[in-house]
N, CA, C and O of each residue as an XYZ file, in Angstrom:
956
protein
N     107.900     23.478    132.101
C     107.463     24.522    131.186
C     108.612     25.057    130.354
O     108.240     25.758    129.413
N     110.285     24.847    130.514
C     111.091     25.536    130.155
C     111.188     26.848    129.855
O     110.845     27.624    130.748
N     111.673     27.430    128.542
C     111.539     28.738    128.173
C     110.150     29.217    127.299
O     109.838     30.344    126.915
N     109.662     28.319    127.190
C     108.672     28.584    125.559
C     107.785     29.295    126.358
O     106.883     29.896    125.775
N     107.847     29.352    127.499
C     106.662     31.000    127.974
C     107.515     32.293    127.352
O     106.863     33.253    126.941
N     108.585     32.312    127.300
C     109.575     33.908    127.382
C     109.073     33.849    125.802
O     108.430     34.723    125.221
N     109.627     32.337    125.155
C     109.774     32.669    123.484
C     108.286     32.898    122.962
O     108.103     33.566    121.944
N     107.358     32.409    123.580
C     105.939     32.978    123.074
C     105.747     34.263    123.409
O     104.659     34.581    122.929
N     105.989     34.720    123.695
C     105.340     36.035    124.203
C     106.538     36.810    123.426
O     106.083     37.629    122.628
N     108.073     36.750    123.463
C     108.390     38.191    123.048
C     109.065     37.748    121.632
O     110.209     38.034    121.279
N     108.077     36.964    120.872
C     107.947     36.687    119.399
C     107.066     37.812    118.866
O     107.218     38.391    117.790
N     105.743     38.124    120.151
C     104.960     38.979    119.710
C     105.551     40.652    119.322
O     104.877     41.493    118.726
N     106.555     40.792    119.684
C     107.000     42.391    119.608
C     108.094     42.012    119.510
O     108.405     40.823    119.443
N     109.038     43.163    119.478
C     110.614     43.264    119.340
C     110.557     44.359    120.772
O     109.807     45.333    120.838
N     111.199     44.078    121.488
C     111.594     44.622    122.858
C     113.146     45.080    123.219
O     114.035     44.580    122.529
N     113.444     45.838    124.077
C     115.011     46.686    124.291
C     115.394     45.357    125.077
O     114.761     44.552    125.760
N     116.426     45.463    124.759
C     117.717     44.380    125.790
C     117.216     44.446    127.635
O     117.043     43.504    128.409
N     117.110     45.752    127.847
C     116.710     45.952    129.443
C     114.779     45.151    129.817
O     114.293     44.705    130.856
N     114.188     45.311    128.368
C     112.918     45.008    128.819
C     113.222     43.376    128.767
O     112.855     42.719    129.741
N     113.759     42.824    127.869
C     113.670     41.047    127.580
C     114.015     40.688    128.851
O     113.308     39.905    129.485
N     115.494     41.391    129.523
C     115.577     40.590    130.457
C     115.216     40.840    131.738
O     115.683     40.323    132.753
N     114.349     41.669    131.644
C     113.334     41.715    133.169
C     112.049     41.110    132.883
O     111.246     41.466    133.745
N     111.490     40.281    131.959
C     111.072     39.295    131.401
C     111.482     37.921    131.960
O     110.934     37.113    132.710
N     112.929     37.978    131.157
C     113.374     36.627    131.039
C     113.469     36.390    132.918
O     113.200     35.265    133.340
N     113.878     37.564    133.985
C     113.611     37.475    134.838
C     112.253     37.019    135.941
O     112.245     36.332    136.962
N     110.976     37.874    135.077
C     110.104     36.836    135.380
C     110.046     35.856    135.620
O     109.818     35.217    136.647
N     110.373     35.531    134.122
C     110.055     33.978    133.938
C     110.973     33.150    133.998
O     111.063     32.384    133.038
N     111.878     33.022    135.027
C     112.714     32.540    135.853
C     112.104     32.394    137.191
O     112.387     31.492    137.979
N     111.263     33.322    137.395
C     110.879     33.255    138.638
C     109.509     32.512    138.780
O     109.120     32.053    139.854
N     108.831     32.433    137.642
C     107.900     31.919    137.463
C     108.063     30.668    137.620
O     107.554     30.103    138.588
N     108.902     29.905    136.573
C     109.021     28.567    136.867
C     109.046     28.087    137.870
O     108.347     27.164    138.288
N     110.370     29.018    138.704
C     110.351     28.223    140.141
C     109.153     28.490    140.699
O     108.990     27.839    141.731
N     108.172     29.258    140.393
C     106.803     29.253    141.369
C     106.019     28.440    141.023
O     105.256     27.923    141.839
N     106.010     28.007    139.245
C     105.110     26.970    138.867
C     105.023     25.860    139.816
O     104.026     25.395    140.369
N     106.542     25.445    139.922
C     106.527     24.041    140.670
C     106.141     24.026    142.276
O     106.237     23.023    142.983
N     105.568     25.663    142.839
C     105.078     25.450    144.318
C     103.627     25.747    143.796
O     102.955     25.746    144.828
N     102.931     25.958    142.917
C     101.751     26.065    142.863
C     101.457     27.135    142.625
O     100.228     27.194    142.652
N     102.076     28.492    142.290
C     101.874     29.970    142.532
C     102.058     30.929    141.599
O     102.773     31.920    141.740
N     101.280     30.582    140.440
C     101.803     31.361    139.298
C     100.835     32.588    138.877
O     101.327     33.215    137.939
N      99.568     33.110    139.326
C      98.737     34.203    138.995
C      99.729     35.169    138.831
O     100.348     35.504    137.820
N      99.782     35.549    139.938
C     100.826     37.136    140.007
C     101.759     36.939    138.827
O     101.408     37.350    137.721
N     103.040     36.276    139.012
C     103.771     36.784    137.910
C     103.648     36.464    136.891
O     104.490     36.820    136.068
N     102.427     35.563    136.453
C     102.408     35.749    135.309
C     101.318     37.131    134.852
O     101.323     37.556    133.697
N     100.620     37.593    135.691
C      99.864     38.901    135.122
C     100.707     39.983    134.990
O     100.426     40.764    134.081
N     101.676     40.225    135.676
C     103.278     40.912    135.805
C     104.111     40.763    134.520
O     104.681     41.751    134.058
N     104.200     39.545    133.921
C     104.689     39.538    132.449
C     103.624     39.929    131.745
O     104.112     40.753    130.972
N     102.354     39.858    131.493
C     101.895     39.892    130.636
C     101.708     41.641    130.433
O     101.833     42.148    129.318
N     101.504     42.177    131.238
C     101.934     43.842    131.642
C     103.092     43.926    130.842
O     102.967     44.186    129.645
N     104.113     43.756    131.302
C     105.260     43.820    130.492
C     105.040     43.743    129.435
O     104.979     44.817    128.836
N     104.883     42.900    128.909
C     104.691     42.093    127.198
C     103.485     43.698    126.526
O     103.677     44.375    125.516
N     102.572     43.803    127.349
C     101.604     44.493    126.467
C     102.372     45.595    126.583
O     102.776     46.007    125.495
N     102.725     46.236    127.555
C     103.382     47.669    127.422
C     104.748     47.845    126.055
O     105.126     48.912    125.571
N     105.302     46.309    125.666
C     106.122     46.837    124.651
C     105.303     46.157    123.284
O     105.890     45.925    122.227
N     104.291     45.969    123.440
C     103.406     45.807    122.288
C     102.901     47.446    122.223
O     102.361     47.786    121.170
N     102.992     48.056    122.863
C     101.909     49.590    122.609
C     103.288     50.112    122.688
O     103.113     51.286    122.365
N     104.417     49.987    122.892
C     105.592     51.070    122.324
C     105.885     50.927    121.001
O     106.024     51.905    120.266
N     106.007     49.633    120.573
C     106.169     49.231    119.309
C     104.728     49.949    118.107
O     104.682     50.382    116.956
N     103.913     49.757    119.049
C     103.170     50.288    117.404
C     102.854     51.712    117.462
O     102.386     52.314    116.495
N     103.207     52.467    119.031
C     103.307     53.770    118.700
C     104.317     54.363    118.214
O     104.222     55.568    117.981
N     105.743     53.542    117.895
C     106.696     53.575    117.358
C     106.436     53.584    115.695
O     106.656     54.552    114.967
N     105.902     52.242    115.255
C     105.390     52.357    113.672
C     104.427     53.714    113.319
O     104.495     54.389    112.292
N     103.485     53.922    114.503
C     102.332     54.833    113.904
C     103.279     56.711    113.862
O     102.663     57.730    113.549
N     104.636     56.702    114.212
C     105.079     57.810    114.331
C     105.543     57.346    113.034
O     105.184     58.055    112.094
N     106.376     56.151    112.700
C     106.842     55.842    111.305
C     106.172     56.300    110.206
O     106.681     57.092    109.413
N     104.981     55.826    110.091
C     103.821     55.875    109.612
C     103.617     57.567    109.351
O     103.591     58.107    108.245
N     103.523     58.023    110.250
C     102.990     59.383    110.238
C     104.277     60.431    109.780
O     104.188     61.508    109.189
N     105.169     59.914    110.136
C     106.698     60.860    109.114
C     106.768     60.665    107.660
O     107.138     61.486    106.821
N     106.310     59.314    107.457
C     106.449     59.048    106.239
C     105.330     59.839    105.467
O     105.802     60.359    104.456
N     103.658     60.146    105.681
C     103.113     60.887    105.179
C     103.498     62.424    105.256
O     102.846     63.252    104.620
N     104.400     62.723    105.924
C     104.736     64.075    106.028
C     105.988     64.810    104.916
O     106.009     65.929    104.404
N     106.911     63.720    104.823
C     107.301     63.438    104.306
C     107.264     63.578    102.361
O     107.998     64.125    101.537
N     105.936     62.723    102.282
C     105.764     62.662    101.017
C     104.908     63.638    100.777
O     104.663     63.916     99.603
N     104.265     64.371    101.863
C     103.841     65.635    101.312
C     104.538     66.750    101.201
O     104.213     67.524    100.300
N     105.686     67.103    102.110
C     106.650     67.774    101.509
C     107.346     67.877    100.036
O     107.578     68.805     99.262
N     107.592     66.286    100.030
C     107.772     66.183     98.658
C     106.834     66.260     97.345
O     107.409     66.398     96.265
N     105.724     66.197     97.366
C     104.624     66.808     96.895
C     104.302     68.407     96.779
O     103.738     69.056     95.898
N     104.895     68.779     98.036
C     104.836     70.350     97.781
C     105.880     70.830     97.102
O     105.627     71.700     96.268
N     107.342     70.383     97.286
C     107.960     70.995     96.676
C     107.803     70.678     95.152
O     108.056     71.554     94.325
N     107.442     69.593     94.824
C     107.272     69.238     93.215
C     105.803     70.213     92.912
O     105.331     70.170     91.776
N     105.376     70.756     93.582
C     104.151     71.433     92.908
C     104.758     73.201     93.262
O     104.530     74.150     92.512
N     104.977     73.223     93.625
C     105.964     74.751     94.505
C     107.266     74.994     93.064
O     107.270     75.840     92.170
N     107.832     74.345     93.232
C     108.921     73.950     92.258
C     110.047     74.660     93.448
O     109.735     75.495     94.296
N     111.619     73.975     93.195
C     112.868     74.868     93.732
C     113.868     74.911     92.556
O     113.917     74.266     91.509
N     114.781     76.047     93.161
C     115.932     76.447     92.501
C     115.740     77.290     91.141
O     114.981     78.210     90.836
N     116.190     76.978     90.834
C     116.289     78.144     89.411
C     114.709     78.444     89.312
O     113.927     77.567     89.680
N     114.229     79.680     88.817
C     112.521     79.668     88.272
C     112.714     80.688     87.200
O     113.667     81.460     87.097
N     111.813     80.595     86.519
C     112.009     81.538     85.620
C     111.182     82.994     85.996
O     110.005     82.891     86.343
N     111.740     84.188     85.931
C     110.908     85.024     86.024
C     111.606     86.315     84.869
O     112.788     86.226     84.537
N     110.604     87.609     84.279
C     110.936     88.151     83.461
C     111.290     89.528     83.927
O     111.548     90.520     83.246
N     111.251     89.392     85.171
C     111.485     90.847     85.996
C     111.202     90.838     87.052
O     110.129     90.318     87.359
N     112.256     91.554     88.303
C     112.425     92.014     89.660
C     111.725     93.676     89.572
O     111.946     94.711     88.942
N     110.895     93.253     90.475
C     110.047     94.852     90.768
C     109.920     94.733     91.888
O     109.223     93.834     92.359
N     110.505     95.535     92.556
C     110.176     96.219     94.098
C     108.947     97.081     94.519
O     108.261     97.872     93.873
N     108.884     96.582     96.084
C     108.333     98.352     96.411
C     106.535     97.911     95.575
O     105.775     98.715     95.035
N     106.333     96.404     95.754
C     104.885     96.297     95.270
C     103.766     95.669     96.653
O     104.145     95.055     97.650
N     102.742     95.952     96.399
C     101.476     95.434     97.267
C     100.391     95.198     96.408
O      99.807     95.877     95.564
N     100.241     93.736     96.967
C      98.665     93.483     95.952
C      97.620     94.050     96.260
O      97.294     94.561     97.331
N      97.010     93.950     95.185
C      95.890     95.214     95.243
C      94.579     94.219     96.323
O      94.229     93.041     96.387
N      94.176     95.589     97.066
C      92.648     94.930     97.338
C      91.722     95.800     97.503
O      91.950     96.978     97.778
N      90.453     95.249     97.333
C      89.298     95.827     97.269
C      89.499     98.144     97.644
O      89.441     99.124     96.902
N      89.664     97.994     98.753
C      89.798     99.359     98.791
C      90.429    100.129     97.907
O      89.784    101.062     97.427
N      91.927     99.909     97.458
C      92.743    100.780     96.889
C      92.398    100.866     95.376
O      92.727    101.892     94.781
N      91.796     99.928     94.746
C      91.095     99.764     93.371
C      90.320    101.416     92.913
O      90.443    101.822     91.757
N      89.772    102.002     93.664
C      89.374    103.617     93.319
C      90.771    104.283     93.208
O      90.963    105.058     92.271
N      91.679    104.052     94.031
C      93.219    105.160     93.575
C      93.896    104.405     92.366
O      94.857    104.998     91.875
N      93.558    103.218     91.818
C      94.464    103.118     91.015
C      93.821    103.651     89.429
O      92.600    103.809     89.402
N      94.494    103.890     88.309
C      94.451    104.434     86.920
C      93.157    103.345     86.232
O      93.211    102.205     85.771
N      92.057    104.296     86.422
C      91.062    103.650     86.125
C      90.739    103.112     84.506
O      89.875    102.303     84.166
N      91.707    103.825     83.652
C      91.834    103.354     82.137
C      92.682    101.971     82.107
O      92.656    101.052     81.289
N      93.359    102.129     83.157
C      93.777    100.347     83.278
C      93.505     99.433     83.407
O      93.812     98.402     82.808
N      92.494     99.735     84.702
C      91.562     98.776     85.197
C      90.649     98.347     83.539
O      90.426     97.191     83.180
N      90.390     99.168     83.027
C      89.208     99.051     81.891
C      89.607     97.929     81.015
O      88.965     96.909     80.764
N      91.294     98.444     80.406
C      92.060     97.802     79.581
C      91.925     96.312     79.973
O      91.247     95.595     79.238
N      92.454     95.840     80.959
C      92.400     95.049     81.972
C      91.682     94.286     82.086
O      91.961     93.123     82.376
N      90.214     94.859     81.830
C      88.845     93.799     81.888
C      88.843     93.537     80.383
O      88.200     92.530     80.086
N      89.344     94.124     79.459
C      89.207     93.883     78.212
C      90.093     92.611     77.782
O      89.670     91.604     77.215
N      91.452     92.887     78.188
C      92.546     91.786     77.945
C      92.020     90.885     78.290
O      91.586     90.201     77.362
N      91.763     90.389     79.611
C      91.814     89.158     80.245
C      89.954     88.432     79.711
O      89.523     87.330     80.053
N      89.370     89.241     79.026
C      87.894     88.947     78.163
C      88.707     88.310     77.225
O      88.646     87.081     77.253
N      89.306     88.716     76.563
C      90.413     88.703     75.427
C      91.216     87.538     75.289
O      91.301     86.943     74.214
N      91.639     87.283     76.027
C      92.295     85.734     76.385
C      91.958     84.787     76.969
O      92.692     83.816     77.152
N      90.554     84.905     77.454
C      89.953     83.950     78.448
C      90.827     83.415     79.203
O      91.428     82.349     79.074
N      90.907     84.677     80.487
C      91.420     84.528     81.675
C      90.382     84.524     83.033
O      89.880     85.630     83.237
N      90.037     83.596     83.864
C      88.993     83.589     84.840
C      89.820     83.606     86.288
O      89.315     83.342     87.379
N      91.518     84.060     85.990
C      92.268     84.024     87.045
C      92.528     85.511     87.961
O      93.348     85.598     88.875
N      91.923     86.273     87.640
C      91.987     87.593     88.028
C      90.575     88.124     88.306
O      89.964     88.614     87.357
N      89.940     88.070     89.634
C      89.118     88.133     90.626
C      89.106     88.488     92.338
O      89.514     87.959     93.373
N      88.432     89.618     91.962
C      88.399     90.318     93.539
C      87.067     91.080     93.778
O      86.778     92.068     93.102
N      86.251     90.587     94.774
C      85.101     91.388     95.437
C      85.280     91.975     96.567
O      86.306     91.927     97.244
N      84.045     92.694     96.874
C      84.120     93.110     98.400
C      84.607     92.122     99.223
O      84.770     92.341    100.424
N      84.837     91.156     98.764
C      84.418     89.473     99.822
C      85.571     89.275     99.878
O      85.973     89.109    101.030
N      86.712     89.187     98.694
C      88.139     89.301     98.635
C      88.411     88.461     97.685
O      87.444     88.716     96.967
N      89.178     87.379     96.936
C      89.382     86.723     95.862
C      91.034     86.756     95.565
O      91.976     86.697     96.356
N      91.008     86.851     94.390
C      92.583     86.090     93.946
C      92.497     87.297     92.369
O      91.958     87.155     91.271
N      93.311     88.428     92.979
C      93.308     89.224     92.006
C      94.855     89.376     91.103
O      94.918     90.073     90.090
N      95.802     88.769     91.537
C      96.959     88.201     90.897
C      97.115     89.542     90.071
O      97.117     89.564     88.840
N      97.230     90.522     90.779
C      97.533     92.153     90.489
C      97.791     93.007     91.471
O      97.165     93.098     92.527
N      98.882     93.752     91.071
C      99.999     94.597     91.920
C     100.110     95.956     92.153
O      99.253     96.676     91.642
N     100.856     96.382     92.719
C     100.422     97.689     92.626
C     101.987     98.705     93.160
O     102.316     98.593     94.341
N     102.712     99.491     92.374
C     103.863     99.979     93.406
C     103.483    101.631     94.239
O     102.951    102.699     93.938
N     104.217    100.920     95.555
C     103.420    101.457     96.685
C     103.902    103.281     96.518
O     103.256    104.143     97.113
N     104.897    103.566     95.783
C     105.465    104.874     95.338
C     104.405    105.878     94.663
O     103.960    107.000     94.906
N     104.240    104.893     93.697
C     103.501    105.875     92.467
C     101.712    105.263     92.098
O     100.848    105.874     91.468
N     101.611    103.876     92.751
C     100.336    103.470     92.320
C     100.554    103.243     90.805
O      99.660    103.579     90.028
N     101.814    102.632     90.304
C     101.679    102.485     88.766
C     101.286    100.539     89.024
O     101.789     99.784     89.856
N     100.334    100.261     88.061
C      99.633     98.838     88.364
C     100.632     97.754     87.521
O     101.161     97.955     86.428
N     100.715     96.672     88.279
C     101.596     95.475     87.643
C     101.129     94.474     87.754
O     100.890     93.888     88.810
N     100.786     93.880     85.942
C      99.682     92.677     86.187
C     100.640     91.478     86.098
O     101.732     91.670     85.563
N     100.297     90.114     86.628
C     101.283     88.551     86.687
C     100.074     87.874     86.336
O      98.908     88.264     86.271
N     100.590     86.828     86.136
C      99.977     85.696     86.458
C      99.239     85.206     85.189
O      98.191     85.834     85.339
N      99.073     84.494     84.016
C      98.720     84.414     83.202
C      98.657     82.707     82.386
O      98.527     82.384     81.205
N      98.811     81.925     83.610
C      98.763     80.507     83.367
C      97.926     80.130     83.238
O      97.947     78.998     82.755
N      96.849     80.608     83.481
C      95.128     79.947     83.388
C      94.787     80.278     82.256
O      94.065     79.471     81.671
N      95.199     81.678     81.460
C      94.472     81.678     80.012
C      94.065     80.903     79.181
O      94.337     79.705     79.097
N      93.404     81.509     78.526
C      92.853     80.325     76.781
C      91.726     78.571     77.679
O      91.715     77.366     77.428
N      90.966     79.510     78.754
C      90.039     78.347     79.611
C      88.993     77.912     78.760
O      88.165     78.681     78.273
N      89.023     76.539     78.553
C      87.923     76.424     78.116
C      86.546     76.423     78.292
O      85.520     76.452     77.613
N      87.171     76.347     80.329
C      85.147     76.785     80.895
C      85.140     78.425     81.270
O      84.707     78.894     82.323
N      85.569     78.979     80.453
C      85.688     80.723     80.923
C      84.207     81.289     80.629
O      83.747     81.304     79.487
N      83.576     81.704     81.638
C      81.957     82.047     81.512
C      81.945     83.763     81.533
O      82.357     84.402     82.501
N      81.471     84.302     80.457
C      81.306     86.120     80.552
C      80.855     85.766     81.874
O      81.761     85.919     82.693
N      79.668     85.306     82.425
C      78.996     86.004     83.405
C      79.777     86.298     84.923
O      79.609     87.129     85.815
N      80.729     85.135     84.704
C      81.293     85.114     85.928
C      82.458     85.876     86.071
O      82.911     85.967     87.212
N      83.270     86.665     84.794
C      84.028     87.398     84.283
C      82.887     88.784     84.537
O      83.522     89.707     85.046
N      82.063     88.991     84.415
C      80.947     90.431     84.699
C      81.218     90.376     85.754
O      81.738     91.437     86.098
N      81.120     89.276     86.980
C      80.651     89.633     88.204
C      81.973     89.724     89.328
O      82.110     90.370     90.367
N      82.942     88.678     88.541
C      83.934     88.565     89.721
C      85.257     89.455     89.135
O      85.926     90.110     89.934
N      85.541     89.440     87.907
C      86.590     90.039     87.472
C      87.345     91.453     88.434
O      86.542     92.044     89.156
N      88.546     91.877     88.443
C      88.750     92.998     89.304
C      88.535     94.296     89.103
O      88.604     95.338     89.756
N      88.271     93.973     88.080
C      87.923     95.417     86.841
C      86.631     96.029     86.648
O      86.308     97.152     86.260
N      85.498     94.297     87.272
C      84.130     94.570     86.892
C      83.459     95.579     87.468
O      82.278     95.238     87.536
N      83.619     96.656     87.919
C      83.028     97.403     88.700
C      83.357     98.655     87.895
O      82.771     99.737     87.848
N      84.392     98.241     87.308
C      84.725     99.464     86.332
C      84.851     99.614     84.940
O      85.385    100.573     84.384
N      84.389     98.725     84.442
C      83.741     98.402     83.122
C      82.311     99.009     82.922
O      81.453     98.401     83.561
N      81.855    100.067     82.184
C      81.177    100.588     82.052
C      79.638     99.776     81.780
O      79.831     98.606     81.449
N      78.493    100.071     81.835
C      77.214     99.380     81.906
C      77.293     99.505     80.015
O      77.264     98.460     79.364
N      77.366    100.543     79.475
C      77.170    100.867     77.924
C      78.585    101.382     77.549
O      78.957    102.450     78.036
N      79.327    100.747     76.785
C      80.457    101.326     75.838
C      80.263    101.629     74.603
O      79.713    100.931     73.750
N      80.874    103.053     74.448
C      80.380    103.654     73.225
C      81.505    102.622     71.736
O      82.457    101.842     71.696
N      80.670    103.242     70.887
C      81.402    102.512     69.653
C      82.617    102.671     69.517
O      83.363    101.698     69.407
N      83.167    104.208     69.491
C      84.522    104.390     69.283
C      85.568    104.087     70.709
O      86.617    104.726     70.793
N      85.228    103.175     71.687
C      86.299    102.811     72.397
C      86.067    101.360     71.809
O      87.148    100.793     71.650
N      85.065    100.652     71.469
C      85.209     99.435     71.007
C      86.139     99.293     69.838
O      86.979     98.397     69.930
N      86.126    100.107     68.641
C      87.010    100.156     67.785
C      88.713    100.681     68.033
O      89.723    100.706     67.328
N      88.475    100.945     69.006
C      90.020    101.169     69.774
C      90.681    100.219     70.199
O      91.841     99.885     69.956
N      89.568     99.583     71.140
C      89.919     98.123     71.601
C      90.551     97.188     70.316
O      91.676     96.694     70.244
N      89.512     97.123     69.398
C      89.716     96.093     67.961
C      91.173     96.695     67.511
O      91.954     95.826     67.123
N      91.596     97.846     67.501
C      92.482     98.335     66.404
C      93.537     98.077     67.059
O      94.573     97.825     66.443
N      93.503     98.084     68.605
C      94.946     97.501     69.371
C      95.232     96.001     69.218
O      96.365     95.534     69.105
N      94.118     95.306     69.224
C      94.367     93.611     69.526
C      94.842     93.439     68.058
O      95.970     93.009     67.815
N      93.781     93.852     66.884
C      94.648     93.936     65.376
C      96.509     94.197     65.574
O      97.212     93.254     65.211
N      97.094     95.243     66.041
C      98.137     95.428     65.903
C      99.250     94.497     67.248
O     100.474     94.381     67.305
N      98.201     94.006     68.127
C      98.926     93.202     68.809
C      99.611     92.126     68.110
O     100.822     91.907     68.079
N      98.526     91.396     67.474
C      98.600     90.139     66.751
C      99.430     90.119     65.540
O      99.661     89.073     64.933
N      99.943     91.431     65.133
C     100.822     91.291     64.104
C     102.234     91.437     64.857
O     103.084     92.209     64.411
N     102.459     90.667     66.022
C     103.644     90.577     66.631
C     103.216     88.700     67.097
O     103.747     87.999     67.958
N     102.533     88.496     66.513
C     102.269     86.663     67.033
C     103.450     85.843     66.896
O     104.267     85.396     67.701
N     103.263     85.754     65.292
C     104.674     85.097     65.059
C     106.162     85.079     65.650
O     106.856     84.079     65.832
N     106.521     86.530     65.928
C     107.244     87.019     66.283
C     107.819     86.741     67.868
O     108.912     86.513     68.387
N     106.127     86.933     68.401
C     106.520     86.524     69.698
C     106.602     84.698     70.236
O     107.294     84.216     71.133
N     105.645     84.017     69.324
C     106.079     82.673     69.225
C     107.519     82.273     69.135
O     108.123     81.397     69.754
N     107.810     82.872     68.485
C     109.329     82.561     67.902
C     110.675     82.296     68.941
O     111.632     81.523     68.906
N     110.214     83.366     69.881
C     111.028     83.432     71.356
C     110.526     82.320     71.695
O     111.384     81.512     71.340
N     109.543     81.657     72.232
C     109.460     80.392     72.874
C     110.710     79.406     73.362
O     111.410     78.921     72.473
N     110.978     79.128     74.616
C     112.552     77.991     74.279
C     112.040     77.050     73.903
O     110.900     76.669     74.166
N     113.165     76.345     72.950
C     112.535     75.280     72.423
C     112.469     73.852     74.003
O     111.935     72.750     74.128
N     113.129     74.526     74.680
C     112.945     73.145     76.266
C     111.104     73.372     76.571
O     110.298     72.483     76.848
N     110.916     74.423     76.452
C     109.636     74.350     76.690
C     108.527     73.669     75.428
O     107.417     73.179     75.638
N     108.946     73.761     74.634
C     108.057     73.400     73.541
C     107.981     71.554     73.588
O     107.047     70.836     73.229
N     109.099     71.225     74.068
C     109.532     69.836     74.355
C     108.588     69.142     75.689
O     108.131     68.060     76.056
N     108.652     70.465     76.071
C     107.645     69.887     77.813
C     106.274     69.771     77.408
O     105.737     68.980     78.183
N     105.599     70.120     76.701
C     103.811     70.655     76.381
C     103.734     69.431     75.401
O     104.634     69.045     74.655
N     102.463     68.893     75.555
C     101.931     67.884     74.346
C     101.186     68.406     73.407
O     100.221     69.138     73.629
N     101.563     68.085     72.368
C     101.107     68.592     71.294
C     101.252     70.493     70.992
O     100.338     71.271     70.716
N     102.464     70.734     71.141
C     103.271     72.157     71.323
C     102.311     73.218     70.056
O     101.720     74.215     70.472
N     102.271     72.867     68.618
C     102.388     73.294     67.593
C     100.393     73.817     67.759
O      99.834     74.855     67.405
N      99.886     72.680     68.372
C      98.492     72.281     68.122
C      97.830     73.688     69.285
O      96.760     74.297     69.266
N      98.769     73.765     70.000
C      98.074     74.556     71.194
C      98.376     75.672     70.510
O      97.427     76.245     69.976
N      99.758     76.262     70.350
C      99.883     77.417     69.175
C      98.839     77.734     68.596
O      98.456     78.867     68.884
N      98.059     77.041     67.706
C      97.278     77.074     66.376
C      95.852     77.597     67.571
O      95.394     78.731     67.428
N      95.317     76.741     68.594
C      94.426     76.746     68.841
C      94.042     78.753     69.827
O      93.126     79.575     69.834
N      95.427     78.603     70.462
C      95.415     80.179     71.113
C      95.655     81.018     70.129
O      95.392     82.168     70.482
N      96.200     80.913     68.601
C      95.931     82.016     67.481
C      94.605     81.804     67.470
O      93.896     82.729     67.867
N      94.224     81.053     67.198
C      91.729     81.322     66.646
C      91.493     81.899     67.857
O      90.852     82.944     67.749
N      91.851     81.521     69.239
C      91.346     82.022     69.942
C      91.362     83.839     69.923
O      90.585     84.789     70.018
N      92.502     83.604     69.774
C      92.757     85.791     69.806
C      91.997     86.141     68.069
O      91.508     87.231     67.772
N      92.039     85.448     67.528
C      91.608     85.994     66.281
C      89.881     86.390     66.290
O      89.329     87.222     65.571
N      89.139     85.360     67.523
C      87.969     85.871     67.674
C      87.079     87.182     67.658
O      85.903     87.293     67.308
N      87.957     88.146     68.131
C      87.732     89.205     67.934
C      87.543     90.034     67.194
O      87.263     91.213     67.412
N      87.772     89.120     65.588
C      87.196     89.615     64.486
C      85.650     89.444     64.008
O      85.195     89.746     62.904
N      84.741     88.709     65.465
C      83.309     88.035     65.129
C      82.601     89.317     66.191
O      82.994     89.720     67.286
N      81.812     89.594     65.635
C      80.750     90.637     65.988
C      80.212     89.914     67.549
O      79.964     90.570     68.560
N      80.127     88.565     67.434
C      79.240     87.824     68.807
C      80.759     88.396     69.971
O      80.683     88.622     71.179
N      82.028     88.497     69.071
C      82.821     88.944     70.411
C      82.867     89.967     71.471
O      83.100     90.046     72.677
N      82.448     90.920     70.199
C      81.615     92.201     71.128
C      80.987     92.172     72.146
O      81.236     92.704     73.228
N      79.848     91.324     71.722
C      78.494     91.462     72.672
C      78.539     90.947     74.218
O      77.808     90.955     75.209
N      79.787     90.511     73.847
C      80.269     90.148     75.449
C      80.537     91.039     76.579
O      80.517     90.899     77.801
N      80.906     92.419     75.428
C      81.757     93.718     76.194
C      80.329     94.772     76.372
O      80.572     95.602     77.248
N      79.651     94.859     76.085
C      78.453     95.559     75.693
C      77.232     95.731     77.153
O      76.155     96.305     76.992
């Protein structure tokens, strides 16, 4: 029989130096038993062997296997997370996000403003019910003066009033009937907002303008958007 029992079998796996040669020991011993007639036992004895470093080996790959997805989801998180430098436009302390309860202590002309802006820009990112939600609004715990973030979702193109009525953080405090002269208040601020457009375009870095496709086109498209508010149907949204 020579060796080609040892070399068949631990072709099947890759095995430690200590396991081959308590193997190769076997099957040393085997031979000499072949030739008295007596080979069951040790060979069911290797084959034990053999399978036990067949199931180390692939619980070895399946840990491989399983670091490597861990792995690339880390790296997935941090590319969606982002690290190191970030940009931000201000350090404010001493804040807690708002929830459901504390919404009666805070400056209820804000809240109003608030439901107006984010109507205003078609924002569907600022939402909180009894139930709880994602109200991406702050609050400092001193004075209760309100601090709004978060403004990456604007200018949506599936932004629905109704779901802005019902979920918004404000909606509870948006009046059922608004009289005329806060609507024309509303109009006469967004008018004088917008005569800072240009102006505020202008700051843009140009690294960012480099990152966005079609930079100039999105510009153009979020001016009509704010300019809407010169169409009577914009109203009827607030109404």
């Amino acid at each position: 029989m020579g060796n080609s029992i040892v070399d068949g079998m631990s072709a099947e796996t890759d095995l430690t130096a200590a396991e081959q040669k308590a193997i190769n020991d076997k099957a040393n011993k085997l031979i000499n038993l072949d030739k008295l007639g007596n080979i069951d036992e040790p060979m069911a004895e290797i084959e034990k062997n053999t399978t036990a470093g067949a199931e180390k080996e692939a619980t070895n790959k399946t840990n491989k296997t399983g670091q490597a997805q861990r792995d690339k989801f880390d790296a997935d998180y941090q590319f969606e997370i982002g690290e190191g430098v970030a940009f931000a436009s201000e350090f404010i302390p001493d804040l807690q996000e708002v929830n459901y309860q504390i919404l009666d202590s805070l400056p209820q002309e804000t809240l109003r403003d608030l439901y107006v802006f984010d109507y205003w820009i078609k924002n569907a990112d600022r939402n909180l019910t009894v139930l709880g939600g994602n109200p991406n609004l702050f609050y400092a715990q001193s004075n209760l003066a309100v601090k709004v973030l978060d403004h990456n979702l604007a200018f949506d193109d599936d932004f629905l009033i109704q779901e802005h009525q019902q979920l918004h953080v404000s909606s509870d405090y948006w009046p059922a009937q608004i009289d005329y002269c806060a609507l024309q208040n509303y109009e006469r601020r967004m008018g004088e907002a917008l005569l800072k457009w240009q102006e505020l375009v202008a700051q843009i870095p140009e690294d960012w303008q480099q990152g966005a496709f079609d930079y100039h086109g999105i510009i153009q498209q979020m001016a009509l958007r704010l300019k809407e508010y010169l169409d009577q149907e914009f109203w009827e949204g607030l109404k």
